[in-house]
C-alpha positions as CSV (number, residue, x, y, z in Angstrom):
1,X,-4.5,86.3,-15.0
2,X,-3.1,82.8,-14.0
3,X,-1.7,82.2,-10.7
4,X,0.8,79.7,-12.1
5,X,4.3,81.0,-11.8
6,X,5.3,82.3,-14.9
7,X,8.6,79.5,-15.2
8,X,5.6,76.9,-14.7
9,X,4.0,78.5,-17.8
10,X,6.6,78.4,-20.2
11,X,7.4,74.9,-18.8
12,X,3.6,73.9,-20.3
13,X,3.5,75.7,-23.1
14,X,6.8,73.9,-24.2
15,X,5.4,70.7,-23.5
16,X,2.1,71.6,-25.4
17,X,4.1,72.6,-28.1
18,X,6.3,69.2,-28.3
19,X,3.2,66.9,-28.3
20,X,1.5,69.1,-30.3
21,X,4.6,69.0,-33.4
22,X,5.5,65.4,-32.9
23,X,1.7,64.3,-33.2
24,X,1.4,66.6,-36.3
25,X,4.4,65.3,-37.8
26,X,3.7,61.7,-37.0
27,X,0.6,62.1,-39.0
28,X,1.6,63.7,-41.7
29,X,5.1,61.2,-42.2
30,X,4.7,58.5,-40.0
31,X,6.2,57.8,-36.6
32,X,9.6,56.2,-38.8
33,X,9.7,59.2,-41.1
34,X,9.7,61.7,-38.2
35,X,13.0,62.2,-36.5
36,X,13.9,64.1,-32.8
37,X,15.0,66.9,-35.4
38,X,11.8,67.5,-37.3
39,X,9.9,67.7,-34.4
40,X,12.5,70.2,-32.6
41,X,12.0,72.3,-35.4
42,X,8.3,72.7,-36.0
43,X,7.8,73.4,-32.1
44,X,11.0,76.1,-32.2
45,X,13.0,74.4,-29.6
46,X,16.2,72.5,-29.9
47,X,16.7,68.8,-29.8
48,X,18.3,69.0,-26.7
49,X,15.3,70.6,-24.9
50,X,13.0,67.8,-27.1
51,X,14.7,65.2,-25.1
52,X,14.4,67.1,-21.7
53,X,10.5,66.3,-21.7
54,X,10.6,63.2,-23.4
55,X,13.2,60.3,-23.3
56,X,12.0,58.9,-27.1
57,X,10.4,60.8,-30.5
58,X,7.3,58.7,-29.8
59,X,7.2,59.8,-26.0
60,X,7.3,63.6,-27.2
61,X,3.6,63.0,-29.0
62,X,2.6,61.3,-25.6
63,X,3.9,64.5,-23.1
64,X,1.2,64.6,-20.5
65,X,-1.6,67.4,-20.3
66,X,-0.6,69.3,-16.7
67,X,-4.3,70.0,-16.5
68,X,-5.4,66.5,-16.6
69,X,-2.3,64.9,-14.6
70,X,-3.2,67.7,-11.9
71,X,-7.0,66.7,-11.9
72,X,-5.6,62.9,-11.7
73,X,-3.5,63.9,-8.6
74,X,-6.2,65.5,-7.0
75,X,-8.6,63.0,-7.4
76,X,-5.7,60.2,-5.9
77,X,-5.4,62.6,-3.1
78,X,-9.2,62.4,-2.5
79,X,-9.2,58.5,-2.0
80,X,-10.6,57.3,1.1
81,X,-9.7,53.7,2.4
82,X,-12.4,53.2,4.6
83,X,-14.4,53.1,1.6
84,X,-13.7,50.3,-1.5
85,X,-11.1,51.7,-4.0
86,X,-12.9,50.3,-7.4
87,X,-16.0,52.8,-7.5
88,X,-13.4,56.0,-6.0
89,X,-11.0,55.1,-9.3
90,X,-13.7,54.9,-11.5
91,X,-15.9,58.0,-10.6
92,X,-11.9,59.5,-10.8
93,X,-11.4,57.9,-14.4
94,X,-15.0,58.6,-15.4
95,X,-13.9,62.9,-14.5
96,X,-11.1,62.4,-16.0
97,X,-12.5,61.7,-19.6
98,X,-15.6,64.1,-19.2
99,X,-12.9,66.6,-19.0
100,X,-11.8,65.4,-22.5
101,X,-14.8,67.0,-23.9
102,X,-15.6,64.1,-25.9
103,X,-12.3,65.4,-28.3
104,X,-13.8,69.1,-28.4
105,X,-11.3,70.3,-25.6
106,X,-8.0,70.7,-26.5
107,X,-6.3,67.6,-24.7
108,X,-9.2,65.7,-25.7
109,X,-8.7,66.3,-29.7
110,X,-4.7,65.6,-29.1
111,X,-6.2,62.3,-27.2
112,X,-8.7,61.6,-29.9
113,X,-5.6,61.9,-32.6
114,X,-3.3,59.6,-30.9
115,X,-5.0,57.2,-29.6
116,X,-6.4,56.8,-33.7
117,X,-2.9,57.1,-34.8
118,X,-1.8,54.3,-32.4
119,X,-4.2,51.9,-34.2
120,X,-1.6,51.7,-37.0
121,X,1.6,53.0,-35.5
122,X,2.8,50.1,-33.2
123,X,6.3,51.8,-31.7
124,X,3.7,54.3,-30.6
125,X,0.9,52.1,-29.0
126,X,3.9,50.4,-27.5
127,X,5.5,53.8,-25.8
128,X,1.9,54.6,-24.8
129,X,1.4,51.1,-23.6
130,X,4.7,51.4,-21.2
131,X,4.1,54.9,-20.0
132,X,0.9,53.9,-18.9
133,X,2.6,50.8,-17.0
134,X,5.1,53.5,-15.3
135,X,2.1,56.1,-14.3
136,X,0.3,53.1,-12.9
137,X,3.4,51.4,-10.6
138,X,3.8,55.1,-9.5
139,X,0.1,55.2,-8.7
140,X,0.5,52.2,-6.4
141,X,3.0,52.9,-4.5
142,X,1.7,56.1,-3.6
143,X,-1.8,54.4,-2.9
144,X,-0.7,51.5,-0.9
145,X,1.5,53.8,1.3
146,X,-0.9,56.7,1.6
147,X,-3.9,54.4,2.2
148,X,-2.0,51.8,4.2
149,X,-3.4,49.4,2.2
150,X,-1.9,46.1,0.2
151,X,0.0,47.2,-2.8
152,X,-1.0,44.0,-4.7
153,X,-4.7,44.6,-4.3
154,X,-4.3,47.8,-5.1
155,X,-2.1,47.0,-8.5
156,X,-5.3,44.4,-9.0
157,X,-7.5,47.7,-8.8
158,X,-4.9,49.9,-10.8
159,X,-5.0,47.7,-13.7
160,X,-8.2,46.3,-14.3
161,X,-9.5,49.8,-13.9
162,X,-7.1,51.5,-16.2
163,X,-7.8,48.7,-18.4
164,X,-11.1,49.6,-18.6
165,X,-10.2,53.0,-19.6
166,X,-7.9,51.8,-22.7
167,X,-10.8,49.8,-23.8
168,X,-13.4,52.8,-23.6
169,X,-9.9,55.0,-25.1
170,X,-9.7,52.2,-28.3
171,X,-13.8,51.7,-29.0
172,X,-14.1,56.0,-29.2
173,X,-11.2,56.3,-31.0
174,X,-12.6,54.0,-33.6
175,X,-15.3,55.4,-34.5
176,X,-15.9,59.1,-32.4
177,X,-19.1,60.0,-34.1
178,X,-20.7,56.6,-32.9
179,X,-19.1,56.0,-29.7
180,X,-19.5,59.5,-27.3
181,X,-16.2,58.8,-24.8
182,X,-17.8,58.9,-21.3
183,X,-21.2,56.8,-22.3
184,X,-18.5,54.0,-23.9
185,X,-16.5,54.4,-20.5
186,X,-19.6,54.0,-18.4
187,X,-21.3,51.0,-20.4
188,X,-17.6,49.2,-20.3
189,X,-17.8,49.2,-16.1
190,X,-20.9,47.6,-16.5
191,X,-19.9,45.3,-18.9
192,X,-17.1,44.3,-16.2
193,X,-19.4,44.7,-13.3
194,X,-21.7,41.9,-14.7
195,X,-19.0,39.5,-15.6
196,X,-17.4,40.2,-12.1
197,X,-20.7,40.1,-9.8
198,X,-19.3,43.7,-8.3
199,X,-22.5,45.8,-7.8
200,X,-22.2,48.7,-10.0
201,X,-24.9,51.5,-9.7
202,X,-25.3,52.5,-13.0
């Protein structure tokens, strides 16, 4: 049985259940033809509760996975600054999308579907865009206050190594049955190691 507390359960499941409805319904009618309403309805909630997880329809589809936020926060907790931050991020990004399963896990198929859907829906690669933008400013000021270090270097590091993972994100979500997630992640920090001179071991 799960340790979680049982309020922290039904918390998830609710949230699993939003980004789960409003990613089927975008879909199946578009990100325009889906309303706060539709999407309340096929996860059984109310709208109300809709827009207590997510400010905007297209945010509900993008509700982070708790799993994957809480292996990102452990892995941010792990960072050491006596040694350089790039290669720490990107062994933390690189867990990250193993945990993805390559789209056979759960969060990885709901990743696999939206980033795809985002190709052509551009209010939704736009939300996704400017969450990402939030997670990230969040991420450096708990960085350059935990680590005592610079907090434009480490919004330098932030963004060219999250960048790295939209690219790896856009390239597998093109074309999954050519382009397995992790070996496109790993051959795109080369690809910026060698235009960068940084010494990547890979």
């Amino acid at each position: 049985m799960s340790s979680e507390p049982l309020q922290d359960r039904r918390r998830h499941r609710t949230e699993r259940e939003i980004a789960a409805a409003a990613l089927d319904l975008f879909e199946q009618h578009g990100v325009d033809g889906t309303t706060v309403d539709d999407i309340a309805r096929v996860a059984g909630v109310s709208a109300r509760t809709v827009f207590r997880y997510a400010t905007t329809k297209e945010r509900a589809a993008l509700i982070a996975d708790h799993e994957v936020e809480a292996r990102v926060d452990r892995g941010l907790d792990a960072l050491r600054a006596d040694h350089p931050l790039v290669p720490q991020l990107e062994a933390l990004w690189r867990a990250v999308l193993t945990a993805l399963g390559d789209g056979r896990s759960e969060s990885g198929s709901h990743a696999l579907r939206l980033w795809r859907l985002a190709a052509r829906e551009p209010r939704l690669l736009l939300a996704a865009i400017a969450q990402d933008e939030e997670r990230l400013a969040r991420f450096q000021a708990r960085l350059a206050d935990r680590l005592d270090l610079d907090p434009l270097a480490v919004r330098v590091v932030l963004e060219s190594t999250s960048a790295v993972v939209r690219v790896a994100l856009d390239r597998w979500a093109s074309d999954p049955a050519a382009h397995e997630l992790v070996a496109t992640y790993d051959a795109a920090c080369r690809a910026l190691g060698d235009h960068s001179g940084l010494p990547l071991d890979r």
